[in-house]
Each structure stands twice: as structure tokens, then as C-alpha cells.
C-alpha positions in Angstrom: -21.0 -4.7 -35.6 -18.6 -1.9 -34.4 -18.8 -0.7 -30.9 -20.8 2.0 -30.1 -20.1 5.4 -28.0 -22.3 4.2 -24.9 -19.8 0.8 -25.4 -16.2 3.3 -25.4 -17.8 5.5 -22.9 -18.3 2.3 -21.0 -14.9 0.7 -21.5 -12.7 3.8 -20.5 -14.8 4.1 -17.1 -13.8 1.0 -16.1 -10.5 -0.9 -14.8 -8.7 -3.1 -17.2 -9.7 -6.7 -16.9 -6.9 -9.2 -15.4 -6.9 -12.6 -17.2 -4.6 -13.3 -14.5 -4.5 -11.9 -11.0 -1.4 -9.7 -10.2 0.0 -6.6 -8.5 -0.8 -3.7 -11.1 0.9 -0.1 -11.1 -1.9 2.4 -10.7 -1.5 6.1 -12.2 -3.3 8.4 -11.2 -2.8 11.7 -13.5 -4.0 15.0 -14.7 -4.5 17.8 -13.8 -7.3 16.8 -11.2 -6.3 13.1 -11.1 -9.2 12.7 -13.5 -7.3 10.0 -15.6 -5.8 6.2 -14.6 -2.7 4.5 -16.3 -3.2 1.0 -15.3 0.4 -0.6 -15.6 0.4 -4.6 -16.2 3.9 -5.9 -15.5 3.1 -9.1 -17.3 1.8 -7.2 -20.2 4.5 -4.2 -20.1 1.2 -2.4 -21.3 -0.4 0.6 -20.0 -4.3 0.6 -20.1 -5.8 4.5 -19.8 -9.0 4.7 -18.1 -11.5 7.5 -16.5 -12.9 6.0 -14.1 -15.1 8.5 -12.1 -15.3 6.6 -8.5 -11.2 7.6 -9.0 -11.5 10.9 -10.1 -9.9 13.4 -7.8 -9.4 10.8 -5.0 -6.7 10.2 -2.9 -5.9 6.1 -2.8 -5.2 6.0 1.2 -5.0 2.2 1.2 -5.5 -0.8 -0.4 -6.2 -4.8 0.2 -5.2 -7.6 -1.9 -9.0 -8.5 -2.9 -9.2 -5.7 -5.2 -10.7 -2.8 -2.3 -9.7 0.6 -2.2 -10.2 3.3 0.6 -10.7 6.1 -1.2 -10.8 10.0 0.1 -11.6 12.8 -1.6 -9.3 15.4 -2.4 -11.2 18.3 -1.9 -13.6 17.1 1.5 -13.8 14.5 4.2 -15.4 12.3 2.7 -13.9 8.9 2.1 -15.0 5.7 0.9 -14.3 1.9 -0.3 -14.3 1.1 -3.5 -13.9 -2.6 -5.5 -12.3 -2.1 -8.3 -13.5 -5.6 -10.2 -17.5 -5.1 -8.8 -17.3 -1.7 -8.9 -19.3 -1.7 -5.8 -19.1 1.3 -3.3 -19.4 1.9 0.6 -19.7 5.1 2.2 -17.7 5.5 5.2 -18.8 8.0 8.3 -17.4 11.5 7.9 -14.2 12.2 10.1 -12.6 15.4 11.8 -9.1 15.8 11.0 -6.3 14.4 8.5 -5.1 10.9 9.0 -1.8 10.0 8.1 -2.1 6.1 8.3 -4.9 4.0 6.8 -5.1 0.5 6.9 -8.0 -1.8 5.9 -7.8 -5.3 8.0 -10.0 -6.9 5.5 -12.4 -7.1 3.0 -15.8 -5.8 3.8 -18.2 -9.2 3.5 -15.8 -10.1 6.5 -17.4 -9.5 10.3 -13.7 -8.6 11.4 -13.0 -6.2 9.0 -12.3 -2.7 10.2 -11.4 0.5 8.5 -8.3 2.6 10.7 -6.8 6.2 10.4 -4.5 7.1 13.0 -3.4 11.2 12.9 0.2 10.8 14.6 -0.4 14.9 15.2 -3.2 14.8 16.5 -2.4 11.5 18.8 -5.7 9.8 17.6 -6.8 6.7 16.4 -10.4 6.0 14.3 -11.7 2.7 13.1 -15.4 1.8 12.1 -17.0 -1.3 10.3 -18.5 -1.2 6.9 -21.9 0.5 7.4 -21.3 2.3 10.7 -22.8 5.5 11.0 -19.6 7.4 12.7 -16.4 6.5 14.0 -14.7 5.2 16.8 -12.2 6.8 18.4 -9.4 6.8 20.9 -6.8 9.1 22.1 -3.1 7.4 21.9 -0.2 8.5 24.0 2.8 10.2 22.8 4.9 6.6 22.7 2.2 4.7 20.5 2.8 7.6 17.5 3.0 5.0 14.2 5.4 4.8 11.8 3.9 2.8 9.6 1.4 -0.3 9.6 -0.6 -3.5 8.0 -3.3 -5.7 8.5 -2.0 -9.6 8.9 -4.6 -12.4 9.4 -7.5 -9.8 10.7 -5.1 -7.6 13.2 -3.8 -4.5 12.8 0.0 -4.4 13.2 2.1 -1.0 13.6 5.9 0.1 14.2 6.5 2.2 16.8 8.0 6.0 16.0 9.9 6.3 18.7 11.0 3.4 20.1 10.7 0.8 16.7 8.9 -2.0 18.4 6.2 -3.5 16.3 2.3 -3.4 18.5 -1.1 -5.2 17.4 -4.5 -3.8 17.9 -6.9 -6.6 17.9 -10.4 -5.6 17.6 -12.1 -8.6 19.1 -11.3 -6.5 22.7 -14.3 -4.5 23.7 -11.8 -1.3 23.8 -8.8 -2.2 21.5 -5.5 -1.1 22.9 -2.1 -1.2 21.8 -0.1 -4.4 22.9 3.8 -5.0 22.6 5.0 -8.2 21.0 8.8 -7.5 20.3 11.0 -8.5 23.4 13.2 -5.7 22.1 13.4 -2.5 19.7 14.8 -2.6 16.1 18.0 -1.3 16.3 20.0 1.2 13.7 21.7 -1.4 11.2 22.7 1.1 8.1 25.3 2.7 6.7 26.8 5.4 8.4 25.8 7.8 5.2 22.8 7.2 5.2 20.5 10.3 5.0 16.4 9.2 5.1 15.0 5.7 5.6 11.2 4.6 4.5 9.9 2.0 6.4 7.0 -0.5 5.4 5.2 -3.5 7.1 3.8 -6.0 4.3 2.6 -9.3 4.8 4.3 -11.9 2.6 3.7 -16.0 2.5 2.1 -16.3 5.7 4.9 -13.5 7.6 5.0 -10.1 8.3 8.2 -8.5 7.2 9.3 -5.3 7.5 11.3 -3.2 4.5 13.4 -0.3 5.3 14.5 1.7 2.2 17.5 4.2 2.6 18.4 7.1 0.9 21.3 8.8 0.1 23.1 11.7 -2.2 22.8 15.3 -2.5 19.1 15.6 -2.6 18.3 12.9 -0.3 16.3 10.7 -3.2 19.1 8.6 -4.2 18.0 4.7 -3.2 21.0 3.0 -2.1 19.5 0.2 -1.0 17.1 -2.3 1.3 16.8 -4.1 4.7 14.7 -6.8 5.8 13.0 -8.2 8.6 11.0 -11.1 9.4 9.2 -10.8 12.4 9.7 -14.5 14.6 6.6 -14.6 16.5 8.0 -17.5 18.6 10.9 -15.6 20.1 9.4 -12.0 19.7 12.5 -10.5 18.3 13.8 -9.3 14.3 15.4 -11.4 12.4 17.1 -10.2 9.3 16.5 -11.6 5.9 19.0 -10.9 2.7 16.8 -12.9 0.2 13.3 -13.5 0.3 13.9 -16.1 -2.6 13.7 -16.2 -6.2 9.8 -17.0 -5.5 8.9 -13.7 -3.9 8.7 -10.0 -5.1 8.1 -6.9 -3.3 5.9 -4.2 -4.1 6.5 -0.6 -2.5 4.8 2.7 -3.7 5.1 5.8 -1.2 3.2 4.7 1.8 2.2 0.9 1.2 3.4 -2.1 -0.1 2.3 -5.7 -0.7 4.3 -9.0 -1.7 2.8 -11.9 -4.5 4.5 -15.2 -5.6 6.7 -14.0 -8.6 6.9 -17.9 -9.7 3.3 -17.8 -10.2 3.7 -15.2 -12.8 5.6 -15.1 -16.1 7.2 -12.1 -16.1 7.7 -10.4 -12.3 11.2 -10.9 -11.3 11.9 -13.1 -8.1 14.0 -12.1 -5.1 13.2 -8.0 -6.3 11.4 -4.9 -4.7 9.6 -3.1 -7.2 9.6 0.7 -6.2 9.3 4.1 -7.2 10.1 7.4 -6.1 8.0 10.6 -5.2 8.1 13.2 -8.1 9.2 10.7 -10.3 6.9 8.3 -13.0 9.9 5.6 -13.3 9.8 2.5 -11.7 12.9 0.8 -10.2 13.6 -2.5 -9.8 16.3 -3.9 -6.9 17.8 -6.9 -7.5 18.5 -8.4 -3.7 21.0 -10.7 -5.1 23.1 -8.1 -6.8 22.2 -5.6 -5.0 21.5 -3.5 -8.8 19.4 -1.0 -9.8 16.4 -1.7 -13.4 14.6 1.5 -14.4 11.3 1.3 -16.2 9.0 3.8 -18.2 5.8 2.8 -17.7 4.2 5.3 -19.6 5.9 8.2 -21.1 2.9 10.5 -21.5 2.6 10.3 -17.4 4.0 13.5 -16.5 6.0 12.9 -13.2 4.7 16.5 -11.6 1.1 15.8 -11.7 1.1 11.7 -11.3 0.6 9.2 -8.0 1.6 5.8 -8.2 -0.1 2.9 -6.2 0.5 -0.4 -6.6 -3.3 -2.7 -6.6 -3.5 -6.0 -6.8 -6.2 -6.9 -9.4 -8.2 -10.3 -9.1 -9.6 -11.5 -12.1 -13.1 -11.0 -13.2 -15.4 -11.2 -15.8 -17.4 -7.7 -16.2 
């Protein structure tokens, strides 16, 4: 028996299934992000879906049990979204634009918290899955973020300014900001180097952060990586020039996340995955040879109209 149109319609409005958990490229595309490309780097497939909860949503964060926080291009309102369950949780309504989101952990947890800190407006918000409005407080000039993670239920951020790396821990009645570098992360690149992008991802039980430097004409030219493992024990940066052929790295524009590239036939070891904004390519860095692999992942992806974000997908049976 063939399958019918309620079976297609069905199909398409859902994410791919995963017969094995792994970091997968999500496109969003069209002209009002109403389509997804799921990319499978195992598969070097591209899956098309329309899945409404995605529709003309803004991906402001994800976590590696499958849970987006999702915004919505066109109001305030933002939610989380599971994209094996499907399942859906309205967040509280907010007041401005938040440029940082980070979600500590998955919802069924009692420590997980939902954060947006507005670097312009000097503000940080968090709530808890079913909270009614958000918290907020007011953050001085010096705690401005540059970026930040959750790593084993805190919240961790780089400071603009001064590039030390704070935690927030919630389990204080009034969370504040609390150093733990003895001293600031200093300027190690090349002298013609023109932008840097920096990321905090947790990876094998540390927190490293990845600082990715630009160069040429236009100022979109990748030259290259640094990293940093944060040494808890003697609260300074230590600098790491392979993570091992057991470990990749996953960077879009504003996140990242790390898996184990030996458990999976197919994602290159001792490699940061990345792309580049305006452009649907994805680029591989070897940290060995320090070269450059360029993939298509789906050439009907128009690069003006796309957003790339990498999910991890569990596996699941729908």
C-alpha cells in the first residue's frame, strides 16, 4: 500500500530520523525560512523538511539533547522546541533584543534556566521552563559578554572587555557574575589579522574556547584557529594545537558544540567544521595541516536567503 497525502504531509513536517545520534547542519531557507535542509555528515545527504514549529523562527540556541530556543522573526515571542518529541514550551514574553542565549539544560532538569543577555542594553534575563515572566538584572559596563555556554548546569561567559571567562551559578538566591581566570586572555594572533570570532563550547568534560580569525580584503577570509582549554586548577589559559584525532568541532555563526569523531564513521577527527555568513559552503580545517575542505551541502540552498545551525540529533523512533 502506497503512502498517502496525510502520510507525505506528515513526513515533510517533521525532522529527519537519526539511526545514529550526531551533530547535523540545519538550513534554514526561503524566502520566510519556511523550509529546512537537514545536512547528515554521515550520510552526505540533505533531507528537506517543512516543519512549521521552524517556520520563520530564529534558532537563538541550542542543547545537545535535541532542544531548541526558538524566536520568532516577526514578535517577541520565543519558545523551546524538541526536535525528536516535537514537544513545545512557551517562554514569558521579553522587552528588548537579546544578543546572547544560552540554555544550561534540558527542561525535565530543576537546574535548567533559559538566559538572554542584551550587551546594549546592559541586561541580563533568565526564567525556568514554565515561569510566567522573566528575571532580570542590570549588569555593569565590565560584565558586557562576548560570548558564552552552559558546562555541567552553569552558565559560563567571556568578558568583552577585559577577556576573562565569569560563571553565573543559579543555585544563589541573586546570581551574580564571579571571576575564575587569575588573569585575562591575551592577544596571541598574527599581526594581519583583521576580525576574530570567539566561541565557548564544552568538549569531553572541558570547556574550551575557539577563536577564529579573519583576514583579506573583505574581512571573510578564514586564516585560521586558536584554542584554549580552560585549567580550572590553576585558573589560567592554556593553549591547545590539537584536540586529537578523537574530537571535532562544530562552529556556525554564534554557537558551537564538539562530539567524539571516533564514534562516528565519517566526521573527520582533530577538525572544526564551519561556515561563513552569506555563504551555504561548509569548510573544514584540518588542525594538523592547518588546510582548508569546502563542502556543498545542498546546491539548491541559496546562500542570500539561508541560516545555518549546527543541532545535534539524538535518535528516536517517531
Amino acid at each position: 500500500m502506497g503512502a498517502t497525502d496525510n502520510d507525505e504531509r506528515l513526513l515533510i513536517s517533521r525532522p529527519p530520523l537519526a539511526a545514529q545520534e550526531h551533530p547535523w547542519l540545519l538550513i534554514q531557507h526561503g524566502r520566510h525560512k519556511q523550509l529546512q535542509s537537514f545536512y547528515s555528515i554521515l550520510e552526505d545527504r540533505c533531507y528537506v523538511k517543512k516543519i512549521p514549529q521552524l517556520c520563520n523562527k530564529y534558532i537563538c540556541c541550542s542543547d545537545a539533547s535535541g532542544w531548541l530556543v526558538l524566536e520568532d522573526n516577526n514578535s517577541d515571542e520565543c519558545f523551546l522546541f524538541n526536535l525528536v518529541s516535537m514537544e513545545e514550551i512557551q517562554l514569558p514574553l521579553r522587552e528588548s533584543i537579546y544578543g546572547i542565549c544560552v540554555l544550561t539544560s534540558p527542561p525535565s532538569d530543576q537546574t535548567c534556566r533559559v538566559v538572554f543577555i542584551s550587551n546594549k542594553n546592559h541586561s541580563l534575563v533568565f526564567c525556568r521552563p514554565g515561569d510566567r515572566e522573566f528575571d532580570e538584572q542590570i549588569l555593569e559596563h565590565e560584565d558586557d559578554l562576548e560570548c558564552a555556554t552552559a558546562f555541567e548546569g552553569k552558565f559560563y561567559g567571556l568578558r568583552k572587555d577585559y577577556k576573562t571567562l565569569v560563571v553565573l551559578d543559579f543555585s544563589d538566591p541573586k546570581p551574580q557574575f564571579r571571576q575564575i581566570m587569575s588573569e585575562p586572555l591575551g592577544n596571541q594572533c598574527p599581526p594581519d589579522i583583521i576580525k576574530i570570532e570567539t566561541y565557548i563550547i564544552k568538549s569531553c568534560g572541558e570547556l574550551l574556547l575557539v577563536r577564529k580569525m579573519f583576514h583579506g580584503l573583505f574581512h571573510n577570509e578564514v586564516f585560521g584557529f586558536l584554542i584554549f582549554r580552560v585549567d580550572f586548577s590553576t585558573r589560567t589559559w592554556v593553549e591547545v594545537k590539537s584536540i586529537s584525532e578523537d574530537r571535532a568541532i562544530f562552529l556556525d555563526s554564534h554557537d558551537g558544540m564538539s562530539a567524539l569523531a571516533t564514534k562516528y564513521n565519517g566526521i573527520r577527527g582533530n577538525s572544526i567544521y564551519f561556515n561563513k555568513p552569506d555563504d551555504r559552503c561548509l569548510y573544514v580545517f584540518n588542525l594538523e595541516n592547518l588546510r582548508i575542505s569546502i563542502f556543498l551541502p545542498s546546491p539548491t540552498v541559496s546562500r542570500s536567503d539561508s541560516n545555518l545551525h549546527w543541532v545535534m540529533m539524538p535518535t528516536a523512533t517517531h
